[in-house]
Every structure is written in structure tokens, then in C-alpha cells.
C-alpha positions as CSV (number, residue, x, y, z in Angstrom):
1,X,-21.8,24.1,-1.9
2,X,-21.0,25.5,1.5
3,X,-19.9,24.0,5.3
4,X,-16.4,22.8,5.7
5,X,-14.3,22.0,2.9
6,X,-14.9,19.3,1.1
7,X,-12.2,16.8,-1.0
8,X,-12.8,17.2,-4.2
9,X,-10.0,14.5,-5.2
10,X,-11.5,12.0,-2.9
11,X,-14.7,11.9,-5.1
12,X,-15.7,10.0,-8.2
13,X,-17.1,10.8,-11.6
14,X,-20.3,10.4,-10.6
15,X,-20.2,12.5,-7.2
16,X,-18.4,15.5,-8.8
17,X,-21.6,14.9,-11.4
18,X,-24.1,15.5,-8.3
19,X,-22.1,18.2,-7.2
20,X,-21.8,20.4,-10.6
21,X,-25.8,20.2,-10.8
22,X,-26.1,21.4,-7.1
23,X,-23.9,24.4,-8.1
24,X,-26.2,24.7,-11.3
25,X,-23.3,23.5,-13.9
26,X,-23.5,21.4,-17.0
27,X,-22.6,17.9,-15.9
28,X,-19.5,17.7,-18.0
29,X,-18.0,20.1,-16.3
30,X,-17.5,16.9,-13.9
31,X,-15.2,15.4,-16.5
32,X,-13.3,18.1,-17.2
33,X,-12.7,18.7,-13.3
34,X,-11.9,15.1,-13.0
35,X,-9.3,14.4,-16.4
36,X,-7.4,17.4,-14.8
37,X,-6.9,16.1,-11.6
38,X,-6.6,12.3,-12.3
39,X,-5.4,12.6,-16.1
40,X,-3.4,15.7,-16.0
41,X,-2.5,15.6,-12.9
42,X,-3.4,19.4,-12.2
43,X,-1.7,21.0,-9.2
44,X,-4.5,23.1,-8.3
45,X,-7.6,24.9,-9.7
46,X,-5.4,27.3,-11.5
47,X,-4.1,25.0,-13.8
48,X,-7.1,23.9,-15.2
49,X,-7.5,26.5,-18.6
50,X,-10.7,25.4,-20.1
51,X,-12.7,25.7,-16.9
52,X,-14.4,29.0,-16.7
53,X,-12.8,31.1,-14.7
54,X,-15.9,31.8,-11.9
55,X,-16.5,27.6,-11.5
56,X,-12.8,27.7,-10.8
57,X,-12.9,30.5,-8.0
58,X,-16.1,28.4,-6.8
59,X,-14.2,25.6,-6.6
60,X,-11.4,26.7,-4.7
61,X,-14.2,28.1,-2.5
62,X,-15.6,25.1,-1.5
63,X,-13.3,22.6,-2.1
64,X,-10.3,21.6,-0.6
65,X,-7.3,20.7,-3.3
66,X,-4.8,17.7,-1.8
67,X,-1.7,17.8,-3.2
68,X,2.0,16.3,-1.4
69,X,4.7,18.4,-0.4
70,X,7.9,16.3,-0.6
71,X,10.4,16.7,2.1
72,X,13.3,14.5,1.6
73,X,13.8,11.9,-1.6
74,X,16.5,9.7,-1.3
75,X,17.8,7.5,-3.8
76,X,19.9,4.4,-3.6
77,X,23.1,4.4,-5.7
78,X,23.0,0.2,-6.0
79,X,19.2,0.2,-7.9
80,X,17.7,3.7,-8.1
81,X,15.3,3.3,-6.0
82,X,14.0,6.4,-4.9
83,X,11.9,7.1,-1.1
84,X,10.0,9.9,-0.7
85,X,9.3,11.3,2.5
86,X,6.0,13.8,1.9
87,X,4.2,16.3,4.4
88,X,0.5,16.5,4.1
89,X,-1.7,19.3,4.7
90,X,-1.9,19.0,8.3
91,X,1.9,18.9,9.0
92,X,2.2,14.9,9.5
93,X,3.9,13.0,7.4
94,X,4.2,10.0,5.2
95,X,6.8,7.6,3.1
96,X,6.5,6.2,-0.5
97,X,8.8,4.2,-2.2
98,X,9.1,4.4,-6.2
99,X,11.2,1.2,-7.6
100,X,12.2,0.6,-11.2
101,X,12.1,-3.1,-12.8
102,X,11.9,-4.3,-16.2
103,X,8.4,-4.9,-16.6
104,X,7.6,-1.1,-15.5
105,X,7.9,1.3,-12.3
106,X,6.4,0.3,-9.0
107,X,5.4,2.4,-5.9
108,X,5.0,1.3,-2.7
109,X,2.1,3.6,-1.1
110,X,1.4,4.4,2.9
111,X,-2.4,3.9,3.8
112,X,-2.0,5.4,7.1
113,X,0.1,8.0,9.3
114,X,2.0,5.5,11.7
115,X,0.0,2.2,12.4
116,X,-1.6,0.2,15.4
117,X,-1.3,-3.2,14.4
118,X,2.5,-3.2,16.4
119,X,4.0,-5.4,14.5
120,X,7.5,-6.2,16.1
121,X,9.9,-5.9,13.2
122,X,8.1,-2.9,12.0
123,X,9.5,0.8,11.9
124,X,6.1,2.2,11.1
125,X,4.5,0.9,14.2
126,X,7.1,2.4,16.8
127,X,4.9,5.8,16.9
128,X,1.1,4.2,16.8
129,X,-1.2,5.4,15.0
130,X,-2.1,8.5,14.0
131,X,-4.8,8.9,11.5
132,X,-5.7,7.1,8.5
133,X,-4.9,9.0,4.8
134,X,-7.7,9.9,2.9
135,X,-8.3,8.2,-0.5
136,X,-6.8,12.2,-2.3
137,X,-3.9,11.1,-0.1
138,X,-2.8,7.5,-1.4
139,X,-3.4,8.6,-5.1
140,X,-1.5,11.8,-4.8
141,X,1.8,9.8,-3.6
142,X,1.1,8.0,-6.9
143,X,0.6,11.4,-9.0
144,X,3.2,13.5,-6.9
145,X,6.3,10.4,-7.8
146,X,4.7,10.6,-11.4
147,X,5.5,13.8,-11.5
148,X,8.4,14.0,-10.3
149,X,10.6,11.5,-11.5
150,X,8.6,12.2,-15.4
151,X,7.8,8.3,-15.7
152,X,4.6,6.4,-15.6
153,X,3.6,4.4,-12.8
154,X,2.5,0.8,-14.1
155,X,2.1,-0.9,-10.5
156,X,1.0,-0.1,-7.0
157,X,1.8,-1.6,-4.1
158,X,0.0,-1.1,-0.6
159,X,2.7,-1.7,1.6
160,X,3.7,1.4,3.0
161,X,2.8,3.0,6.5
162,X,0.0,1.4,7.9
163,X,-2.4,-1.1,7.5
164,X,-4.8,-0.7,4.4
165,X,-7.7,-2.8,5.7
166,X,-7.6,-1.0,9.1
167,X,-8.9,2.0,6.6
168,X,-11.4,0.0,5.0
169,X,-13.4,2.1,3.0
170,X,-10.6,4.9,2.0
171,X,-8.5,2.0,0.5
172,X,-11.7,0.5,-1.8
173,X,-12.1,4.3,-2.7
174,X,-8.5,4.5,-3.1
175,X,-8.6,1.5,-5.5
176,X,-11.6,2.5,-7.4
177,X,-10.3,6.0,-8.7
178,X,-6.5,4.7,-9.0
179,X,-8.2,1.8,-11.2
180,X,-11.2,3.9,-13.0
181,X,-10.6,4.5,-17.0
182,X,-10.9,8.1,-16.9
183,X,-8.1,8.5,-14.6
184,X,-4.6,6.8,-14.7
185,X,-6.8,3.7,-15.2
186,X,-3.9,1.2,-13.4
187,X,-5.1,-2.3,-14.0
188,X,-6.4,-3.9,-11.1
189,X,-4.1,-7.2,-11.5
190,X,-1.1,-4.8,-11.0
191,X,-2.4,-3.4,-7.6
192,X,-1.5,-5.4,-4.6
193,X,-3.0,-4.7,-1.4
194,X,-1.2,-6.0,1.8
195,X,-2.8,-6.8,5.3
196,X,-1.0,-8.2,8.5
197,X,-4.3,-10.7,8.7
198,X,-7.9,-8.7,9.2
199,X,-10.0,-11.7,8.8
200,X,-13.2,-10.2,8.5
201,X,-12.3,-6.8,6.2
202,X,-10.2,-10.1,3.8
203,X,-13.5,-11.3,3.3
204,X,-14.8,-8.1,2.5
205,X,-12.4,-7.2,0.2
206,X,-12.8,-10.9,-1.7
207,X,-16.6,-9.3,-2.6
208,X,-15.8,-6.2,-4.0
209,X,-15.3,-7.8,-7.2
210,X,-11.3,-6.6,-7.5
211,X,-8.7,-8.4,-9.4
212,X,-6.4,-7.4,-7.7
213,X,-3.7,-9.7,-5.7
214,X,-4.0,-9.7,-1.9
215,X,-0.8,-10.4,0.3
216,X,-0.9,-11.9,3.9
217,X,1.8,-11.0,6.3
218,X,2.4,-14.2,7.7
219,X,5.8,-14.8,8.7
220,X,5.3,-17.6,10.9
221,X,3.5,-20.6,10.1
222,X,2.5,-21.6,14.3
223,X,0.2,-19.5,16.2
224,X,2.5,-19.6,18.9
225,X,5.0,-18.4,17.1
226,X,3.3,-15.7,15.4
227,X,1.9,-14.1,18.4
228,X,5.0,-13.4,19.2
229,X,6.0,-11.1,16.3
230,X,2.2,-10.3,15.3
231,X,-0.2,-8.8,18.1
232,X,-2.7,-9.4,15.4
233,X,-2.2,-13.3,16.2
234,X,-4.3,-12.8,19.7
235,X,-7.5,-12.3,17.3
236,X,-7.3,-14.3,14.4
237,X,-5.7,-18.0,13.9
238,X,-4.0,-19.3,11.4
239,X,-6.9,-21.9,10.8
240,X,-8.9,-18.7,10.2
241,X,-6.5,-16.8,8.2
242,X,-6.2,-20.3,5.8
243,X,-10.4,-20.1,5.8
244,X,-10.3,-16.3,4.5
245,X,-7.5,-16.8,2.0
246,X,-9.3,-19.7,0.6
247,X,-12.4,-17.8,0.3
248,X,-10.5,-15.0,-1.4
249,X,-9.4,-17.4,-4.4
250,X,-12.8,-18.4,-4.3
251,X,-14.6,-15.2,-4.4
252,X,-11.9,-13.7,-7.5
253,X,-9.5,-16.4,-8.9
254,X,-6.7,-14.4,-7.5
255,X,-4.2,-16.4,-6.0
256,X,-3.1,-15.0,-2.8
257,X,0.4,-14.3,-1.9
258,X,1.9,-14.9,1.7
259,X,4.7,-12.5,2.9
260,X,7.5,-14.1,5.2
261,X,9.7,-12.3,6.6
262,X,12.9,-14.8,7.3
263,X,14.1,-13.5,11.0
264,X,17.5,-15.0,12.0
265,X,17.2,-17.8,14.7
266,X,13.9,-17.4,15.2
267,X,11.3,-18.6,12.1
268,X,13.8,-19.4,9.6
269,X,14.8,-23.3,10.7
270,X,13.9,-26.4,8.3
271,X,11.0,-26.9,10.9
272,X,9.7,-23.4,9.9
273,X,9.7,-25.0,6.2
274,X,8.2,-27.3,7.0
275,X,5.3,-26.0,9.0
276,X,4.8,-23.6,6.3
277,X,4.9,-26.1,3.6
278,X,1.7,-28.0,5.7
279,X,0.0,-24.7,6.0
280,X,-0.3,-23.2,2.7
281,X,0.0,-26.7,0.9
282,X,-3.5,-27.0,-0.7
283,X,-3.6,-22.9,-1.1
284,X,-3.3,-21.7,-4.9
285,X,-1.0,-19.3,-3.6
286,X,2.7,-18.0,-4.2
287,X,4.9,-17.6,-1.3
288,X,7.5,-14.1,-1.0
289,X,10.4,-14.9,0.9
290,X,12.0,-11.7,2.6
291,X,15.1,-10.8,4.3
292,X,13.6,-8.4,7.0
293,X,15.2,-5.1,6.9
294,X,17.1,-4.7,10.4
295,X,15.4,-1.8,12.4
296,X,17.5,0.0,15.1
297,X,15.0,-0.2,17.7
298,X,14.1,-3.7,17.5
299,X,16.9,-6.6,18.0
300,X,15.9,-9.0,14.4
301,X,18.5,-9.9,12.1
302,X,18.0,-10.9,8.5
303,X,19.0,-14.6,7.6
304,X,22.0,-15.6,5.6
305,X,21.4,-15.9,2.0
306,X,22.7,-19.4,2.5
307,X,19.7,-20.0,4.8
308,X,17.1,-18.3,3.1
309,X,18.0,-20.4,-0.2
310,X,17.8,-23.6,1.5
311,X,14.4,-22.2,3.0
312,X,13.2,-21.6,-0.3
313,X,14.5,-25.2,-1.7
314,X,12.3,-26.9,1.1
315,X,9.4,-25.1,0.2
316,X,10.0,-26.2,-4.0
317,X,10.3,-29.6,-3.1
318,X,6.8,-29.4,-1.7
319,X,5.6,-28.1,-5.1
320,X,5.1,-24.4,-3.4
321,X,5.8,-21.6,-5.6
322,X,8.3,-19.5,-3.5
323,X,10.5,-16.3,-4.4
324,X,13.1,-14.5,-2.4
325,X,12.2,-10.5,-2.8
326,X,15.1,-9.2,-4.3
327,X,16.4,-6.0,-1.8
328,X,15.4,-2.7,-3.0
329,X,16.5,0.9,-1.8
330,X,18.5,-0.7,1.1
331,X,21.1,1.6,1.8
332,X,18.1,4.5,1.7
333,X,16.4,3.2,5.3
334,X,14.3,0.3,3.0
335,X,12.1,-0.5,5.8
336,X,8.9,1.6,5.9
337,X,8.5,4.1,8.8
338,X,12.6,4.8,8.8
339,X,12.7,7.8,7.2
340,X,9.6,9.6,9.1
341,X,10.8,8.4,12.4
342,X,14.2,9.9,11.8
343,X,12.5,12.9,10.5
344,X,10.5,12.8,13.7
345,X,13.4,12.9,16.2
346,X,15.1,15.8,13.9
């Protein structure tokens, strides 16, 4: 147990096993370590009082301990939603969002500082990437807003910062301790991973053998039109897109949900219904209507709820299942990437 540091929080049961027997430990001691972190929710070796007190001054050591400073919360006096704005170890910083609804809390998670995919409406993307978050990271926006509001987290949604299948293997990792019994043990069905259309990694993901839901960023339902708002668009077509989603309700029996963003006066016509409606059509799938959050540097409007209604009506009488996204947190900068960018240009 020597070299650079390594993340201790990042590692499964079974790899915290092999690492207690190189340090010549009982292999329990890999539960113990791990309940703390991902049951107790530890903040650092310290805390843990029935580890002896020479494994603990091994671990801190040789083992680095990620834990989330938070920088700003704000919460929104119409729903109580609450954003977070945390600092990581290395100074950079990222935004998670921690909604409350009847069936249980949800938070939103970032899977990356900043993001490359440049989608146009998008706050995050402004900035670029910067570097993906380790697996430690994502769960410990999930422990740090457990702790700090005092509630249990019942779902978690990947829709933060970033692009979660741009960090591939981080976000399965991510997923397999958030998920695992002797952690929080989250059910999979209540995790929702979202991806602005990584054709390949989708197909990836449907053999993992998750349950949980996958949602596609589609807002447009044209190629030509979604080029224009998606840089993504210039790699993978729709047609492809409708192949991989397919294959993903093959693979798990999990429906997949598309994301539309309704845009003022530019994909939110009866036209865009019903190019949509032709498009997902034979899909088991459920479609989220949402009214995009206005971002300063970029010139999109959100639709009128009269407009977004009949949108939605169109798609019923098709026999799609459609929602509107009800508007959370929207008078605390809603739209991911706000609150860092601001924090940014303080």
C-alpha cells in the first residue's frame, strides 16, 4: 500500500477485500471500512470508532478520502428546491440539485466538470470540458445533500454537468456502488441516466444488465434540425439513435424516455409534433416535454404554456405517452452550469 494515493471511496467491496489482505488485515475489515463510508456516511478516517486505531493511520496514509465542500446552496422559496454548488479537492467545482416530491427526494448529480458535447441551450457547456468526476465524486454529491438537508435520497438523476456516457466507466462504477446493498443500496429503477445521444456507449450501457431508465436528449425530431442545437447530431442520426433505443428495451425491458426541450419558434410547431409523433411511434417509450430554462448567453426562449399543451395533446392523440416536466428550483438559476459559471466570473 504505497505510490500515489489511491481512492478508497471509488472502490468496491470486493477491491477494498484485496487491498486489506495486501496490508495483512482480516478481510472484514473491508466491510467495516466500506458500511462507514457508504452506510454511515463517515467524513473521514477519524470517524470510524471500531476500526483499530493503526489501520486507520494506514489508511489515511495511503488513501485518499473524497468528501464535497459546499460553497453556495440556494433554495427556491416557490418549491424548496435546494442547488448546491460544491468545490472538490482540486479547487473545481460542481452543481447538484436536491428536489422534494411526494413519492421521495430526488437529486440531480454532475458526471463531469463542464462538458464537450456543446449543446446550444446548455449553461454547462459554455466553459468545455474540464475533467470528468471520479465515481467517490458523483456518490459523495449524493451523501454530502443527505447530510445536509437530514433526509434520505430515494432517486438519482444523472443530469447534471456533463455527459455521463462521455465518462463511461466512472458512471457504471458510479451506479454499481450507489446501487450495491451494502451501501445506500438505491434501487436501480429509480436511477436515471441521461445522454445527449452516444450511440455506441447506449448500447453498452443496454448490456450491463441495469434496470435502470435511460433518457435521450432529443429535442428535435429532424436531423436537420437537431444539428443545429446538438453538435452531437454531425455523428449519430436519428435512424441510429431509434436503432440504439430499440436495442435498449430489448436488452432490459426498460422503456426509454426522450427529453424535449420545447424552444420558442424553433422546434415547438404542430409540424415538430408531428415529426416526433412518426419518430418515436413504435418506441415503448415515454416522452418529457420541457420548457428550456432561458440561459443569458444564448438567445432560446421557453414556449407558452398554451403551446407546450397543445404540443403535448398532439402527441396523445398519437397514443404517445407524453409529460410536461413540472419547473423546479427556477428562480435559483434551474439550468445546470448557472450557478458555477456565475461562480466562475466572481
Amino acid at each position: 500500500m504505497n505510490g500515489t494515493k489511491a481512492d478508497i471511496k471509488s472502490m468496491d467491496l470486493e477491491e477494498l477485500k484485496g487491498e486489506m489482505e495486501k496490508a495483512g488485515e482480516k478481510s472484514f475489515r473491508a466491510k467495516q471500512l466500506y458500511e462507514w463510508m457508504h452506510q454511515k456516511l463517515a467524513g473521514d478516517f477519524g470517524q470510524m470508532t471500531n476500526i483499530p486505531k493503526e489501520l486507520r493511520e494506514k489508511c489515511w496514509e495511503n488513501y485518499s478520502f473524497t468528501t464535497l465542500k459546499p460553497l453556495r446552496v440556494q433554495e427556491s422559496k416557490t418549491d424548496g428546491t435546494k442547488k448546491f454548488l460544491f468545490e472538490l479537492a482540486d479547487g473545481n467545482t460542481v452543481e447538484s440539485v436536491w428536489m422534494k416530491y411526494k413519492h421521495g427526494n430526488s437529486v440531480c448529480i454532475s458526471s463531469q466538470v463542464g462538458c464537450r458535447m456543446g449543446c446550444r441551450f446548455c449553461a454547462s457547456a459554455l466553459e468545455g470540458l474540464v475533467r470528468p468526476l471520479a465515481p467517490s465524486e458523483m456518490l459523495e454529491q449524493v451523501y454530502a445533500i443527505t447530510l445536509l438537508t437530514g433526509e434520505r435520497v430515494s432517486n438519482v438523476v444523472m443530469m447534471g454537468m456533463g455527459e455521463p456516457l462521455d465518462n463511461y466507466d466512472h458512471t457504471v462504477k458510479f451506479i454499481r456502488l450507489l446501487t450495491d446493498e451494502n451501501g445506500l443500496h438505491i434501487s436501480q429503477r429509480n436511477v436515471t441516466v441521461s445522454t445527449c445521444g452516444l450511440v455506441p456507449q447506449m448500447k453498452r450501457l443496454a448490456q450491463e444488465g441495469f434496470q435502470i431508465t435511460l433518457a435521450l436528449s432529443l429535442h428535435a425530431a429532424t436531423d436537420e434540425k437537431r444539428r443545429k442545437l446538438m453538435p452531437i447530431a454531425e455523428k449519430y442520426t436519428l435512424d441510429e439513435l431509434m436503432d440504439a433505443s430499440g436495442y435498449y428495451f430489448e436488452k432490459t425491458g426498460r422503456r426509454i424516455t426522450f427529453e424535449y426541450s420545447l424552444i420558442e419558434g424553433i422546434n415547438d410547431a404542430g409540424e415538430d409534433a408531428d415529426a416526433l409523433a412518426k419518430l418515436v411511434g413504435g418506441l415503448n417509450c415515454h416522452v418529457n416535454l420541457i420548457p428550456v430554462n432561458p440561459v443569458k448567453e444564448r438567445d432560446f426562449t421557453q414556449s407558452s404554456p398554451e403551446k407546450a399543451l397543445a404540443f403535448k395533446n398532439k402527441l396523445e392523440k398519437y397514443g404517445i405517452n407524453v409529460t410536461i416536466r413540472r419547473e423546479m428550483g427556477r428562480d435559483i438559476d434551474g439550468a445546470c452550469g448557472q450557478l458555477r459559471r456565475r461562480e466562475l466570473h466572481r
